[in-house]
ZAMARGU-4260 file (C-alpha; in steps of 0.2 Angstrom, whole numbers, plus 5000, padded with zeros to 4 digits):
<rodrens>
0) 4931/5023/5123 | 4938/5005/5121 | 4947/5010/5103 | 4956/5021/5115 | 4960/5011/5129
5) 4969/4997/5116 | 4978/5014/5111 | 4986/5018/5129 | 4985/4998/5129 | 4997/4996/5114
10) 5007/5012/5120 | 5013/5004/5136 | 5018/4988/5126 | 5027/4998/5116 | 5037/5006/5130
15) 5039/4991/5138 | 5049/4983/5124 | 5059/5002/5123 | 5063/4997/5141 | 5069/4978/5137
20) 5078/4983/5122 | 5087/4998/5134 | 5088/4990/5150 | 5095/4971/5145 | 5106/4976/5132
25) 5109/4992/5126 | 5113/4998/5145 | 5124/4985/5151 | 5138/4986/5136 | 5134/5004/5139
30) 5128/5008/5118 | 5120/5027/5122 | 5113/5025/5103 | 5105/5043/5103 | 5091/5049/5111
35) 5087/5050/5129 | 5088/5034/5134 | 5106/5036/5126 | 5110/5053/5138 | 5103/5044/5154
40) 5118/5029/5147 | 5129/5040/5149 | 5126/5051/5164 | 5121/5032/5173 | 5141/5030/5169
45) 5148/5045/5176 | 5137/5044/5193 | 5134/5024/5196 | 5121/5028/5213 | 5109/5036/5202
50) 5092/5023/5197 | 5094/5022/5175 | 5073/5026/5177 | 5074/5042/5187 | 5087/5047/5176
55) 5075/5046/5160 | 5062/5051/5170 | 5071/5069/5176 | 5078/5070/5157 | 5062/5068/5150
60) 5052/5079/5163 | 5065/5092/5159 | 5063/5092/5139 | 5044/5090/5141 | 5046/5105/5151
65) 5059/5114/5137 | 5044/5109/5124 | 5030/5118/5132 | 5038/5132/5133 | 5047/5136/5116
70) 5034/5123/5106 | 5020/5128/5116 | 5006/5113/5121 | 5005/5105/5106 | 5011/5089/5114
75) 4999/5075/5115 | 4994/5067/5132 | 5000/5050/5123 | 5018/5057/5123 | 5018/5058/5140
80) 5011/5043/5145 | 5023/5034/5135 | 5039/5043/5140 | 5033/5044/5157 | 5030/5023/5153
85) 5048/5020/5149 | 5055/5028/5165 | 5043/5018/5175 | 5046/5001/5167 | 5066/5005/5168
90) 5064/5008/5187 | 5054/4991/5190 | 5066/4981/5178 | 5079/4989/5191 | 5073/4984/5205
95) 5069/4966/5199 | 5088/4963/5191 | 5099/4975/5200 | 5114/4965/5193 | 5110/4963/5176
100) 5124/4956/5168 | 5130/4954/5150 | 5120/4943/5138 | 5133/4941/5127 | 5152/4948/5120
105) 5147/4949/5106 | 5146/4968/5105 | 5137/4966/5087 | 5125/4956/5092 | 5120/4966/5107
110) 5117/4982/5098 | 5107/4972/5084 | 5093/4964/5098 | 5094/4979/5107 | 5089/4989/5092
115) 5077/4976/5089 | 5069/4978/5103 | 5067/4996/5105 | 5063/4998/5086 | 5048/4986/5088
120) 5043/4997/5105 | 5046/5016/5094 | 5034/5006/5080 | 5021/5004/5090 | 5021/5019/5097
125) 5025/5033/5083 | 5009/5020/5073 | 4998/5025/5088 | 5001/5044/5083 | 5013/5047/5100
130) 5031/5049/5103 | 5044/5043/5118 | 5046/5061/5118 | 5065/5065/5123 | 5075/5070/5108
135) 5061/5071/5098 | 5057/5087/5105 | 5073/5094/5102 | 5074/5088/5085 | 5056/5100/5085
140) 5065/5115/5093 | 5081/5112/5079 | 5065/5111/5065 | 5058/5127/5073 | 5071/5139/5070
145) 5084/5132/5055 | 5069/5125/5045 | 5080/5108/5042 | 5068/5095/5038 | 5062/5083/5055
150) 5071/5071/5051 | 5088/5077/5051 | 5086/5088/5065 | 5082/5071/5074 | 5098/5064/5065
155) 5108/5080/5073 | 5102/5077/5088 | 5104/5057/5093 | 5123/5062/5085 | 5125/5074/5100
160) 5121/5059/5110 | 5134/5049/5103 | 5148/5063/5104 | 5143/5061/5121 | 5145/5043/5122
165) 5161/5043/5114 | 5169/5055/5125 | 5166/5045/5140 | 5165/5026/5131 | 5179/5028/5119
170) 5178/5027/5101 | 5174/5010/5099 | 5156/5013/5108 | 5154/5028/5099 | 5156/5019/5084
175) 5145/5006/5088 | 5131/5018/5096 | 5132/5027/5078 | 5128/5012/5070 | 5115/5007/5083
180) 5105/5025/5077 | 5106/5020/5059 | 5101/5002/5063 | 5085/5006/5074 | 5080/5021/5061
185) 5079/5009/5047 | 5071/4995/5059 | 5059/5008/5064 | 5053/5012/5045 | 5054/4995/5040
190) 5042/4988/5056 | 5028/5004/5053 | 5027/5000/5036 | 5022/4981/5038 | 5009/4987/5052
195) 4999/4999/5036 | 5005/4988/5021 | 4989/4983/5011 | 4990/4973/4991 | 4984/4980/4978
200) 4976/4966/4966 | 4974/4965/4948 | 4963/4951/4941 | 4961/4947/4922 | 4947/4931/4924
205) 4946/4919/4910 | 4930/4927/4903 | 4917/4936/4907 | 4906/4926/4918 | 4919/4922/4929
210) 4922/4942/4931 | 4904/4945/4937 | 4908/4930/4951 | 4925/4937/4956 | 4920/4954/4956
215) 4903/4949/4969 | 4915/4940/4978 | 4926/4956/4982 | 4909/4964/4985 | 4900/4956/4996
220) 4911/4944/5006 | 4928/4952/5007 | 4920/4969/5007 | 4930/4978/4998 | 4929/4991/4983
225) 4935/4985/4966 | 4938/4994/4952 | 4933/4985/4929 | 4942/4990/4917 | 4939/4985/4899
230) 4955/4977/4890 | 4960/4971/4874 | 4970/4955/4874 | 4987/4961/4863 | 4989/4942/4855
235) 4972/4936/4854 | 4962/4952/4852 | 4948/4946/4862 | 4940/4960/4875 | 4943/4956/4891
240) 4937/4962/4910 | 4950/4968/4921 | 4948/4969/4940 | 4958/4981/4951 | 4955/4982/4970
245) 4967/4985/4987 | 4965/4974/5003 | 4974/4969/5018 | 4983/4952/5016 | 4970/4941/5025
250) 4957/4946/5013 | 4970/4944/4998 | 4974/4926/5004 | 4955/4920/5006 | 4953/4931/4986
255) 4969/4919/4980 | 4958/4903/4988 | 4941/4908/4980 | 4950/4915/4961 | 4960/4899/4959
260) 4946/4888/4963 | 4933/4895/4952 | 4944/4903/4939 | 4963/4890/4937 | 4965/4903/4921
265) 4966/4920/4926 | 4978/4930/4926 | 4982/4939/4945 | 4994/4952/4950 | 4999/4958/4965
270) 5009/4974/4972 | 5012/4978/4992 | 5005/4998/4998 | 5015/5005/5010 | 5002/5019/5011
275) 4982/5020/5006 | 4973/5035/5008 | 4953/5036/5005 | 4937/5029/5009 | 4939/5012/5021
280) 4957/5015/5022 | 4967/5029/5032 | 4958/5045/5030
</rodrens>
């Protein structure tokens, strides 16, 4: 009950940054970078009266809608929340600063910290196994019936956006709103893959003895597995015990601590995991 309440928890941070990163930057210099946030840009252009919120939040009711019926309910509750999350937090952010203004001419830099921001807020969310829903269900439908992989099919879909944008903003925000959907795709890759990174560690202590104490070290106070190998030094022939073992980067900074302090001569290196599958990791 609790692991799921920090879920919807992290889920409405998540859409709150979505909303900052949308409504304080993004919307202002008017960058419709894909998606729906980037339609509701664009349609907030053309008919000025209409709230930016209840434009997301029509868009996305519709597309939840379109998804039901052609996907059929495979969509999770967390979706929902989170795209129904956005739309309320764009609303409020409206309400408190009507006349937001522009934090900077600097169109580069605008499009950069807007990305930022919303590329933290897709993070959180897609690593808490939901979605902002919007064009991520189109890019589903476009799956569904050409078989193109997710990815482009997403890719397809935010460039349909930007068209959008371009017709109405000229090409210089089109452009820009292009290079806004690379930017936040790579930011968003980049930020999910330091929340799972682990290190995998390989030890090769100064002899034997110390092996046993590094190895009951990894055992028993860092809790984690760890994998002896036996080795063959290539210059000095002697036989050698090598330790292997993954762990998140606390516990491989408190390993560094205890190895150079009981062993100053063995030999440690170290990779970064994007990914590790298996028992006391991801299942």
């Amino acid at each position: 009950m609790k692991r799921t309440a920090l879920s919807y928890l992290g889920i409405i941070i998540g859409a709150l940054f979505i909303s900052i990163g949308l409504y304080f930057f993004w919307m202002p210099f008017d960058l419709a970078a894909g998606g729906i946030s980037g339609l509701s840009i664009v349609i907030k252009a053309i008919i000025p009266a209409i709230p930016i919120g209840i434009i997301i939040f029509c868009l996305d009711i519709l597309m939840f809608f379109i998804g039901f019926l052609v996907l059929g309910k495979n969509f999770g509750i967390r979706s929902v929340v989170c795209s129904l999350t956005v739309s309320f937090f764009m609303i409020v952010l409206e309400f408190l600063w009507p006349n937001v203004g522009i934090v900077s001419e600097d169109t580069l830099i605008i499009l950069l910290f807007g990305a930022l921001f919303i590329a933290i807020g897709q993070a959180i969310v897609f690593n808490l196994e939901a979605s902002s829903g919007g064009t991520d269900i189109v890019a589903k439908i476009i799956n569904k019936y050409t078989h193109l992989n997710i990815g482009v099919s997403l890719m397809i879909a935010d460039l349909v956006v930007v068209l959008f944008a371009t017709t109405i903003f000229g090409v210089e925000k089109g452009l820009y709103a292009a290079l806004g959907v690379l930017v936040t795709s790579s930011l968003i890759d980049y930020i999910i893959a330091g929340f799972t990174v682990q290190k995998y560690v390989m030890i090769v202590p100064s002899s034997s003895e110390k092996s046993e104490v590094i190895k009951s070290y990894i055992l028993n106070n860092l809790d984690r597995g760890a994998t002896v190998y036996q080795a063959e030094g290539g210059y000095s022939k002697h036989h050698k015990m090598v330790l292997t073992t993954v762990m998140d980067r606390k516990q491989f900074i408190d390993l560094k601590k205890y190895v150079g302090g009981v062993d100053s001569r063995a030999f440690m290196t170290v990779q970064n995991l994007h990914e590790v599958v298996g028992e006391g990791f991801e299942k």
